[in-house]
Backbone bond lengths (Angstrom), bond angles and torsions (degrees), N, CA, C in turn:
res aa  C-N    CA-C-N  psi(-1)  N-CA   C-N-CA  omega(-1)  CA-C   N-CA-C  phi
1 X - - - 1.445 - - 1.534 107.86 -
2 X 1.435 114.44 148.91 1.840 125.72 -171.77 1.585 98.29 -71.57
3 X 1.179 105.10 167.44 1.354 112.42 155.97 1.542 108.62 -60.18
4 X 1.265 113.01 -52.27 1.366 115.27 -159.41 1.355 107.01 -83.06
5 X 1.460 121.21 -5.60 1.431 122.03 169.36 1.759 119.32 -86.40
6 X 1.553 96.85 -10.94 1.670 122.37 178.93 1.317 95.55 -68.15
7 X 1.475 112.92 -68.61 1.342 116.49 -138.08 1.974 95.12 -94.87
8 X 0.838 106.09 -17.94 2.049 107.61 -176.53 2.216 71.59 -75.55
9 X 1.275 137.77 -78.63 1.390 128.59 -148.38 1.271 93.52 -70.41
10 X 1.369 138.93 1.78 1.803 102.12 -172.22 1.129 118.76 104.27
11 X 1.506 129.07 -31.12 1.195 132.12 -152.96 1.380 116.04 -98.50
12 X 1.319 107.92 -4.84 1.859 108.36 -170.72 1.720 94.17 -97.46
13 X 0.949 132.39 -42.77 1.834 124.72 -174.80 1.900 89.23 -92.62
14 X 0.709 158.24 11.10 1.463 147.94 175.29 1.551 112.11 179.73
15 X 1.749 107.78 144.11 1.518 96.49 -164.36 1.460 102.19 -111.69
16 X 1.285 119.99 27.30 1.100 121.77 146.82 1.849 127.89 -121.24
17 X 1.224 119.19 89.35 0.948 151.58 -170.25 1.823 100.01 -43.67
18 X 1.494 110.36 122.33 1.533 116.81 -167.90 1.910 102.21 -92.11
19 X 1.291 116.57 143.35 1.220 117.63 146.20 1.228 142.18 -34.09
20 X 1.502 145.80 152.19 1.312 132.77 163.07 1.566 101.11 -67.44
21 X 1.244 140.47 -60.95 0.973 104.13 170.66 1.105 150.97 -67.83
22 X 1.343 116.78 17.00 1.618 129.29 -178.56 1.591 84.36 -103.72
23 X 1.330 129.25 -29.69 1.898 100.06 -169.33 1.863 111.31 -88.36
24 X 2.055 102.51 -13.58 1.413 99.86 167.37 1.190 134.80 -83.88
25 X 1.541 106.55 -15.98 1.941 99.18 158.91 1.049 96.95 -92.51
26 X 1.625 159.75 9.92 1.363 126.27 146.63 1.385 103.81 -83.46
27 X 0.968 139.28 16.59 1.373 135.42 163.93 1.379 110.31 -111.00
28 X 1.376 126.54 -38.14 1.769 119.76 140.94 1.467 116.42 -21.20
29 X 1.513 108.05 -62.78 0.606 113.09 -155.04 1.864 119.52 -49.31
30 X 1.393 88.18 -87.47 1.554 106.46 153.04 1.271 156.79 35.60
31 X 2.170 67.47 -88.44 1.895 105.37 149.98 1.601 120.58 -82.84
32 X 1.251 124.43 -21.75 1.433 109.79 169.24 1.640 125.16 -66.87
33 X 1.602 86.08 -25.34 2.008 93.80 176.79 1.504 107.99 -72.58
34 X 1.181 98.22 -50.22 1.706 108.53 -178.37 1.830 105.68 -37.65
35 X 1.845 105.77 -58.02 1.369 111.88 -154.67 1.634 88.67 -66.49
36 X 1.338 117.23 -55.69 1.490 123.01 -175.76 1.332 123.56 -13.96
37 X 1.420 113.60 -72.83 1.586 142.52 -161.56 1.760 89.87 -91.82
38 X 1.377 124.73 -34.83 1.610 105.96 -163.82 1.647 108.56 -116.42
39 X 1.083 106.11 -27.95 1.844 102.50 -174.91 1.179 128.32 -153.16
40 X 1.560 106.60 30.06 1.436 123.71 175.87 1.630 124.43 -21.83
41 X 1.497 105.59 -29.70 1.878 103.92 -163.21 1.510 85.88 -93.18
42 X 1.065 141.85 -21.89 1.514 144.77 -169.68 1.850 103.63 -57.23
43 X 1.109 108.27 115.23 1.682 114.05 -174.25 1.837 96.08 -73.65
44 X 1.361 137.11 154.64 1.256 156.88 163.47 1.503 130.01 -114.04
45 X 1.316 110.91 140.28 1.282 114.58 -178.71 1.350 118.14 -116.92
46 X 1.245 129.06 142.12 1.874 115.08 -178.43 1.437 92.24 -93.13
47 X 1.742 99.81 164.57 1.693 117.96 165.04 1.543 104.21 -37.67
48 X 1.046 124.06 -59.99 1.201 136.08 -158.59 1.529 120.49 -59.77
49 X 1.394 98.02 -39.63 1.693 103.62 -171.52 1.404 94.92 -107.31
50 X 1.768 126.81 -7.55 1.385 118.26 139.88 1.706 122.96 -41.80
51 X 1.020 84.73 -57.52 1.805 106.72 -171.39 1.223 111.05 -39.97
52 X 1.661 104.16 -57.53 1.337 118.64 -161.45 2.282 108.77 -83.11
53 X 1.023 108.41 -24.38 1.536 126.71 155.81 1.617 96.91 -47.00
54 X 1.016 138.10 -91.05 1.311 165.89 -132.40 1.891 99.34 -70.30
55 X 1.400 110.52 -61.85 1.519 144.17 -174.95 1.772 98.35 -60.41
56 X 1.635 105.44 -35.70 1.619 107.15 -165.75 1.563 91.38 -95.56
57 X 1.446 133.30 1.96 1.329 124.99 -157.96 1.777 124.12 74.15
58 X 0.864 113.06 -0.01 1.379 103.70 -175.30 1.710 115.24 -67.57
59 X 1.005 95.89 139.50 1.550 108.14 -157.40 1.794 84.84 -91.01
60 X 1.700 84.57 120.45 1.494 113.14 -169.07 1.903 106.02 -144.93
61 X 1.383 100.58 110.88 1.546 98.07 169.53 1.957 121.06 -77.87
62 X 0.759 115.74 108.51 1.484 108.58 -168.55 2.025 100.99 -86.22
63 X 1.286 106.22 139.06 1.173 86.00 -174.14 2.262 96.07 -137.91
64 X 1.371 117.54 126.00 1.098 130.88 -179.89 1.590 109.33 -68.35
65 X 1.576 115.98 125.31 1.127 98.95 167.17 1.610 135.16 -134.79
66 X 1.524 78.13 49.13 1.917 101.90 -168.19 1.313 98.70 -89.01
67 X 1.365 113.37 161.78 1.496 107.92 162.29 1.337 116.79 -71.58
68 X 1.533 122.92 177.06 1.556 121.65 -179.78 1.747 127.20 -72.22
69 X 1.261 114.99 -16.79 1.018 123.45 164.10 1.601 101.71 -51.18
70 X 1.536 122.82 -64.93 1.396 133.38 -158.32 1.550 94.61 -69.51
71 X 1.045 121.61 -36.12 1.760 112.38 -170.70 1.621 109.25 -85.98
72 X 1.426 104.65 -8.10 1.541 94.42 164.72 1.413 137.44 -69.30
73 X 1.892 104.47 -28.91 1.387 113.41 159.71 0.925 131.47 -69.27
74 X 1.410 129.33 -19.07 1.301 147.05 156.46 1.527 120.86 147.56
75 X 1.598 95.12 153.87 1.675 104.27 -166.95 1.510 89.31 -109.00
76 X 1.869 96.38 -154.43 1.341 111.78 171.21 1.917 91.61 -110.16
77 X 1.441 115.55 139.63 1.312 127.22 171.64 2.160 109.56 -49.05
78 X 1.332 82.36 125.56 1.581 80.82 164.77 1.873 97.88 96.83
79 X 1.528 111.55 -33.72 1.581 111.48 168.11 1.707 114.92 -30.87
80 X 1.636 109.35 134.10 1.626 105.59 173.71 1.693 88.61 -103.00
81 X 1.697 106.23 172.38 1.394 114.78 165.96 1.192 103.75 -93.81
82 X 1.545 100.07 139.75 1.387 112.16 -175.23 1.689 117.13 -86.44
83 X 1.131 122.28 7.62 1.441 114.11 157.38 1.731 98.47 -98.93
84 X 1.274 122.47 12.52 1.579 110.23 175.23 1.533 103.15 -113.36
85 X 1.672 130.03 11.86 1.285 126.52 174.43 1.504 121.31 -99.10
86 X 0.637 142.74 -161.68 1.405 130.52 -142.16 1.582 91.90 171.88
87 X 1.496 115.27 102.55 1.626 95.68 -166.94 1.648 96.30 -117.48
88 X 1.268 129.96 13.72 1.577 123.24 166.18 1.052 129.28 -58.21
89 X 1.455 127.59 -27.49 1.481 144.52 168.69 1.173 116.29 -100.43
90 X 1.136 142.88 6.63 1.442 123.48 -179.44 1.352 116.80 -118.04
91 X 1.014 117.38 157.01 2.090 127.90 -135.24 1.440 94.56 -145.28
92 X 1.202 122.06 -4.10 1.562 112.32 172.86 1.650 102.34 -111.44
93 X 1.418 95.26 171.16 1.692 105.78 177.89 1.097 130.02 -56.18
94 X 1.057 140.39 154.92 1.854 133.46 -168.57 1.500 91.06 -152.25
95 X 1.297 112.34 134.21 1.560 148.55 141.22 1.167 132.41 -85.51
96 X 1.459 120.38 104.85 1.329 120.36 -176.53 1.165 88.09 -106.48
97 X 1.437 102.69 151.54 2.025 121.93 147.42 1.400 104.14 -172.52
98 X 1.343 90.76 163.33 1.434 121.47 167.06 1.441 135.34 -120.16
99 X 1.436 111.12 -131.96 1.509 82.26 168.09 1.767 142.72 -100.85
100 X 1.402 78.63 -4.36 1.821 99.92 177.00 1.398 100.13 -133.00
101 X 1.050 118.92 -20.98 1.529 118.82 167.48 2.002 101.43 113.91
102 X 1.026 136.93 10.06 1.489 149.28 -176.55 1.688 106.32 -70.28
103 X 1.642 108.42 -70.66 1.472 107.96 -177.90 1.666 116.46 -63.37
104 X 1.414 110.76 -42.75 1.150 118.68 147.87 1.632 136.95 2.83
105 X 1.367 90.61 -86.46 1.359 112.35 168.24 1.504 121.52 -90.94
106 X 1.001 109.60 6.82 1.838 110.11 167.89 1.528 107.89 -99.77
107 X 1.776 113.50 -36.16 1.334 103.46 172.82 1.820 105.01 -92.62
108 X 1.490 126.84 5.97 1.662 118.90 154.71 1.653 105.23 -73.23
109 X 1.214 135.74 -3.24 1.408 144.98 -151.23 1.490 87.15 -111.87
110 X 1.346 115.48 -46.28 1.043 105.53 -167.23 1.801 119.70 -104.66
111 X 1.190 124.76 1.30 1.274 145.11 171.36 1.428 110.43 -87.37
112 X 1.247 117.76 -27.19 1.689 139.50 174.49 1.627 102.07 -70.24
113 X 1.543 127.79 -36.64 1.161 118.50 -171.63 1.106 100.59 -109.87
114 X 1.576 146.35 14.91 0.964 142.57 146.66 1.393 129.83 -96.23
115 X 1.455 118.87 -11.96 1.157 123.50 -161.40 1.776 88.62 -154.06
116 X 1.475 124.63 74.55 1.567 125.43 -173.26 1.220 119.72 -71.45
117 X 1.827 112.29 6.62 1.448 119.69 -170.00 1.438 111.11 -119.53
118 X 1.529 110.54 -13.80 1.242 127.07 167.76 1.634 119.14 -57.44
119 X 1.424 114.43 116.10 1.289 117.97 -178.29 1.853 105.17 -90.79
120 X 1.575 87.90 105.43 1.435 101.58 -178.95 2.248 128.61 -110.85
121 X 1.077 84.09 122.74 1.681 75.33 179.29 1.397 112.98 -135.59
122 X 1.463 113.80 141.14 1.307 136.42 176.46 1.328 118.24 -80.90
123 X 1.412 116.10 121.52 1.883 118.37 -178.98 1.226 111.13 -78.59
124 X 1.467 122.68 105.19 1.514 123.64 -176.61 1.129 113.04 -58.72
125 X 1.343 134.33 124.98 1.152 165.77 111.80 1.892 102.21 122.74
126 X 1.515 97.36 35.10 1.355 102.66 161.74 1.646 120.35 71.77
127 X 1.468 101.23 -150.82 2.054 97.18 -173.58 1.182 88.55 -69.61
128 X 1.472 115.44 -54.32 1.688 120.20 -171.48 1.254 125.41 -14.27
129 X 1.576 101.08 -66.92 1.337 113.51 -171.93 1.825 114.03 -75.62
130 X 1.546 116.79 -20.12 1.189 127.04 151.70 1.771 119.83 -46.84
131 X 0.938 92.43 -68.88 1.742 97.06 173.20 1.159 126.75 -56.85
132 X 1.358 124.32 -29.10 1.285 122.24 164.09 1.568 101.01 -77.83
133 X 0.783 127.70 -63.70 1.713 123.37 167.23 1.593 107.87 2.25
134 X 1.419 98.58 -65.52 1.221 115.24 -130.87 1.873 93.56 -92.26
135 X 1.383 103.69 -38.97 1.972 114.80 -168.61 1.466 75.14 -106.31
């Protein structure tokens, strides 16, 4: 077996290889401690009712907030960089995430107290939880 066939199944850091649903409540998981202790008032959105926003047209700014290293492996299509947004003017919905959803929602925590009119939401449990969504 590849390296890369190790580590996509599970099997190269542990030799018992986890479920998708065993790696999305530890990624629930995670993110509920994260939101708990760091950004509780921050509203959330799942992959799903992302999806379905997006699919119905609803005019949704999605905004990435990994560094560039992380967005080189891949984002979500249509993501802006979030040191290139500019959130004083804008009147439609915004999606932040990252990769588990933590920075995310600490800087939606913090865009919320600067901007109290800004309609802001956090992508639960990040690309992660996207990708499993999605594969």
């Amino acid at each position: 077996m590849s390296i890369g066939n190790r580590i996509y199944t599970g099997t190269f850091f542990d030799s018992h290889p986890i479920s998708n649903e065993e790696k999305r409540k530890t990624i629930e998981k995670m993110y509920g401690q994260y939101k708990k202790k760091n950004f509780a008032a921050v509203p959330e959105i799942l992959p799903q009712e992302l999806e379905l926003a997006l699919l119905s047209g609803e005019e949704v700014i999605l905004v990435d907030c990994r560094d560039k290293n992380e967005r080189e492996v891949g984002t979500i299509k249509g993501a802006l960089v979030m040191d290139e947004v500019s959130f004083s003017d804008i009147e439609t919905d915004v999606v932040l995430f990252c990769t588990v959803g933590f920075r995310s929602g600490v800087k939606g925590k913090s865009l919320m107290n600067e901007n109290p009119n800004l309609k802001v939401k956090n992508l639960k449990g990040g690309i992660l939880l996207v990708s499993l969504h999605f594969f």
